[in-house]
N, C-alpha and C positions, 0 to 999 in steps of 0.2 A: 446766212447759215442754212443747212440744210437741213430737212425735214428732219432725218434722223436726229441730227446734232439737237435740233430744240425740242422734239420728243425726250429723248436721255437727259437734257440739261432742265425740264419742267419734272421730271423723274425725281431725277435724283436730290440730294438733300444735302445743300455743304455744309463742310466742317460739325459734322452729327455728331455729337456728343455722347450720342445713347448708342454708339455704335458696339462697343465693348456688352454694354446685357442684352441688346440684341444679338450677336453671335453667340453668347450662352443663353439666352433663350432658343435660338434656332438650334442649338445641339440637343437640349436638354429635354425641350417637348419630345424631339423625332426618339430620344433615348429611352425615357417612360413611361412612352406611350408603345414599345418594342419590348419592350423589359416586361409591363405588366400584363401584353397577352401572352411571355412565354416565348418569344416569337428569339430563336438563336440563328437560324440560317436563312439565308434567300438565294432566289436566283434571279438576278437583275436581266430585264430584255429591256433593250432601245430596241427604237426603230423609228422611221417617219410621221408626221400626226397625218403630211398629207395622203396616205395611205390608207382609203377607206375598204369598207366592205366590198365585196364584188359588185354586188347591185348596184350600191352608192356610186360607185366608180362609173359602173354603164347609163346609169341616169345622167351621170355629167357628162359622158362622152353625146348620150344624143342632144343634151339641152348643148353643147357646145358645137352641135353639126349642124341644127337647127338656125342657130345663130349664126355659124358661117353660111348657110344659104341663103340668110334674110340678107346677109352684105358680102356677095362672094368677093368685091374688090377688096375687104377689109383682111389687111395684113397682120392687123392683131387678133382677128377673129380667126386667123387660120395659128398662127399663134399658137391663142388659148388652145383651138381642138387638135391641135399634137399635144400639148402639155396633157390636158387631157387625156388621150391614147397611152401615152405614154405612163399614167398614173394609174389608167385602167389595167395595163401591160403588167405592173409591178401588185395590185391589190391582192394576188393571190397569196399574198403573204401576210395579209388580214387572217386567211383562212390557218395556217401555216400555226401565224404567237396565239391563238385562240385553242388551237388544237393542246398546241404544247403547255400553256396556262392549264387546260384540265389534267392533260398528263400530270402534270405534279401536282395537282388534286387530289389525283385517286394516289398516287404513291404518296402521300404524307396522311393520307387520311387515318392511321392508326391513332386512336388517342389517348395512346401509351406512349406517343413519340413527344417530343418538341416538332413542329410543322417546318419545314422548308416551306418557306411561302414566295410566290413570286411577287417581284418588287418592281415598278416600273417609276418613269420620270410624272404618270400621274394624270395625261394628256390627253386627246384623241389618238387616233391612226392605230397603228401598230401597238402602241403601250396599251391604250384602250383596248386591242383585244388579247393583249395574254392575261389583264385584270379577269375581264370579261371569262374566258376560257375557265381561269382557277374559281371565278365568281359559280357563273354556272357547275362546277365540282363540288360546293358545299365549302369550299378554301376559303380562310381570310387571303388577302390580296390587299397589298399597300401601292401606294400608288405618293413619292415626295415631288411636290409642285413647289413652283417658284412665282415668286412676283415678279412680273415682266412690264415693261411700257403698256406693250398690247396684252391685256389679261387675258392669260388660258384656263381654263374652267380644268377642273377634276371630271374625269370620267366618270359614269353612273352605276361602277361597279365595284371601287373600293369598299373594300369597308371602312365603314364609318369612324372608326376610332383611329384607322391607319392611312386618311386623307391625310396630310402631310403637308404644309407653307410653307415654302422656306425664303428669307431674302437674301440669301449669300450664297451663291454658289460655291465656293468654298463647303462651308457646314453640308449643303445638299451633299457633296460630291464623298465627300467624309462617310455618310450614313450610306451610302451604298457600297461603301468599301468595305465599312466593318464589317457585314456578316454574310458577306459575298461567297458563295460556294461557287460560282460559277457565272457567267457574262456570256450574254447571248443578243447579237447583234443582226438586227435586219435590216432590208436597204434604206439609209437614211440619211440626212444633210452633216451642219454643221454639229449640231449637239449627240446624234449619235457618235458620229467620228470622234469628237472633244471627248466623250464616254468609254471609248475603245482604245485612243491613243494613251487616256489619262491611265487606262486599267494595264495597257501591255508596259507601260514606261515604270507602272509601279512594279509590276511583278516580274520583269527586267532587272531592276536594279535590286531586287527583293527587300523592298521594304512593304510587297505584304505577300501572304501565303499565294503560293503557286495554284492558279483555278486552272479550269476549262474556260478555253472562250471560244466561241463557235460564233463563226458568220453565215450566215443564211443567205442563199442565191450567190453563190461562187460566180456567177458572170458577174454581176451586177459587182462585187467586193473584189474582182478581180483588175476590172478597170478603173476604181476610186482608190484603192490601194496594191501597186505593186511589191509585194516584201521580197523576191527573188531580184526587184531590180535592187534595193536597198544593201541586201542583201552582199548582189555582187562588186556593187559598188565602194564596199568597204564599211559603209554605217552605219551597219547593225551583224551581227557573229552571225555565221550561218545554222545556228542551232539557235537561234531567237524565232528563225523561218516556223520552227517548232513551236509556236506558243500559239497559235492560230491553226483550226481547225476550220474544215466547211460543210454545211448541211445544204440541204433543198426540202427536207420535211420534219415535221415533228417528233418524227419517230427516228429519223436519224440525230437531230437534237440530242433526244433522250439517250440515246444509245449510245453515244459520243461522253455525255456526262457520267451516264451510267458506267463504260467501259474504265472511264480514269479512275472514279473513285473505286473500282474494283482491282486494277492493276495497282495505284498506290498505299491501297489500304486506310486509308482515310475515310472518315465518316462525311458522307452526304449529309443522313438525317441521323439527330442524335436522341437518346431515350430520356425524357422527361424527369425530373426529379422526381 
C-alpha cells in the first residue's frame, strides 16, 4: 500500500454513523457564526499556500542555492533551487491578494452598510494574504479550513469568530457559494482550480447568480487553462469564454468587480438593517 493510501485509510473512519450531524453541524456553525456578525456578502480569493511573501520566497531561494553548492552533483538539489526560483518568480502575487484584501477594507468600511468581507480557504500563501490585507484595513476576514491528513493551521489574521473547520468538503464548498459576490483566482494547484472550475460550472449551468471571476496573472492562467481551446473545440459555447476575466493587480481586481456591478446594477455591498 502506499503512503498516501495508509495516510487516507488511518484518516478516515468506516461506516461513521455520525456522518449525517456532522454535515449539519459543518453547515450550521459556518451559518451562525455569518448570520450573527451580519456578514451578507463575500469576496472569495484562492490561491497557492505555496506562495509566500517576497522575502519569504528569496530566503528560500538563497537557502536553496546554498544547498546546491554544498552538493553541486545533487540532482534533487538543483531540483528544489528551480522549484524555488520558480516560487520566488510567482510570490508577487502575495503582494497583489494583500493589496486587494485592504481594498475592500476601506470600501466596506461604512458601518451603515452589511460588510462585503473577503472569504478565503483559511490557509497560508495567497489566502493568508488577502485575510492579512482586509486584517490590516480594520475588516473582519473569514478564513473556512478543513481537516486534512496533513493538518493546515489557520492564518493569524482571521478573525476569531470567523476561523472556520470544516470536515466535508462538500459543506465547505457550499459556504462559499452562498454569499459569493464574486471569485478571485490567483496562481495556484489542485484546490484552487477544484474552486474555479466548481464556481464556472455552477454559474454556467445557473444554478447560482452570475459573479465576476477574475484570474490574476493571465500568463500563468493562460497555460493551466486554455478556454479558447475548449472553446473551439465544441465544449463549452463561445460566450462561456465570457465568464472569465484577467487581472495582473489589485486595482485592476477591484475595477473589474467594480465595473460589473455598475453595468448590472446589482448590489456589491448592501445597507444594513
Amino acid at each position: 500500500m502506499s503512503r498516501r493510501r495508509r495516510e487516507l485509510a488511518a484518516w478516515q473512519t468506516p461506516g461513521d454513523i455520525a456522518r449525517a450531524a456532522r454535515l449539519q453541524t459543518d453547515y450550521l456553525t459556518a451559518e451562525q457564526a455569518l448570520d450573527q456578525l451580519g456578514i451578507r456578502h463575500t469576496i472569495v480569493v484562492f490561491g497557492s499556500t505555496r506562495i509566500r511573501e517576497p522575502a519569504q520566497a528569496a530566503a528560500a531561494v538563497a537557502a536553496a542555492r546554498a544547498a546546491c553548492a554544498a552538493e553541486p552533483g545533487s540532482e534533487a538539489r538543483r531540483l528544489e533551487l528551480a522549484r524555488a526560483e520558480r516560487l520566488a518568480h510567482w510570490s508577487r502575487y502575495y503582494d497583489v491578494a494583500r493589496e486587494f484584501g485592504g481594498m475592500v477594507a476601506r470600501a466596506a468600511a461604512d458601518p451603515r452598510r452589511c460588510r462585503t468581507i473577503i472569504m478565503t480557504g483559511g490557509g497560508p500563501g495567497v489566502m493568508e494574504a488577502a485575510n492579512r490585507g482586509a486584517y490590516e484595513g480594520g475588516a473582519r476576514t473569514a478564513g473556512l479550513n478543513i481537516e486534512l491528513p496533513h493538518e493546515q493551521l489557520p492564518n493569524p489574521y482571521l478573525t476569531p469568530e470567523l476561523r472556520l473547520k470544516f470536515h466535508y468538503f462538500a459543506i465547505r464548498k457550499l459556504h462559499f457559494m452562498l454569499r459569493a459576490r464574486a471569485l478571485v483566482a490567483l496562481p495556484g494547484g489542485f484546490g484552487t482550480l477544484d474552486e474555479l472550475f466548481e464556481t464556472l460550472t455552477l454559474i454556467q449551468t445557473r444554478r447560482m447568480q452570475h459573479v465576476p471571476v477574475v484570474l490574476v496573472g493571465e500568463a500563468y492562467w493562460r497555460r493551466v487553462f486554455d478556454v479558447s481551446f475548449l472553446a473551439a473545440e465544441g465544449m463549452i459555447d463561445a460566450e462561456d469564454q465570457e465568464l472569465i476575466q484577467f487581472a495582473e493587480t489589485a486595482a485592476d481586481v477591484w475595477r473589474i468587480i467594480a465595473d460589473w456591478y455598475a453595468e448590472t446594477g446589482e448590489e456589491l455591498f448592501c445597507d444594513g438593517d
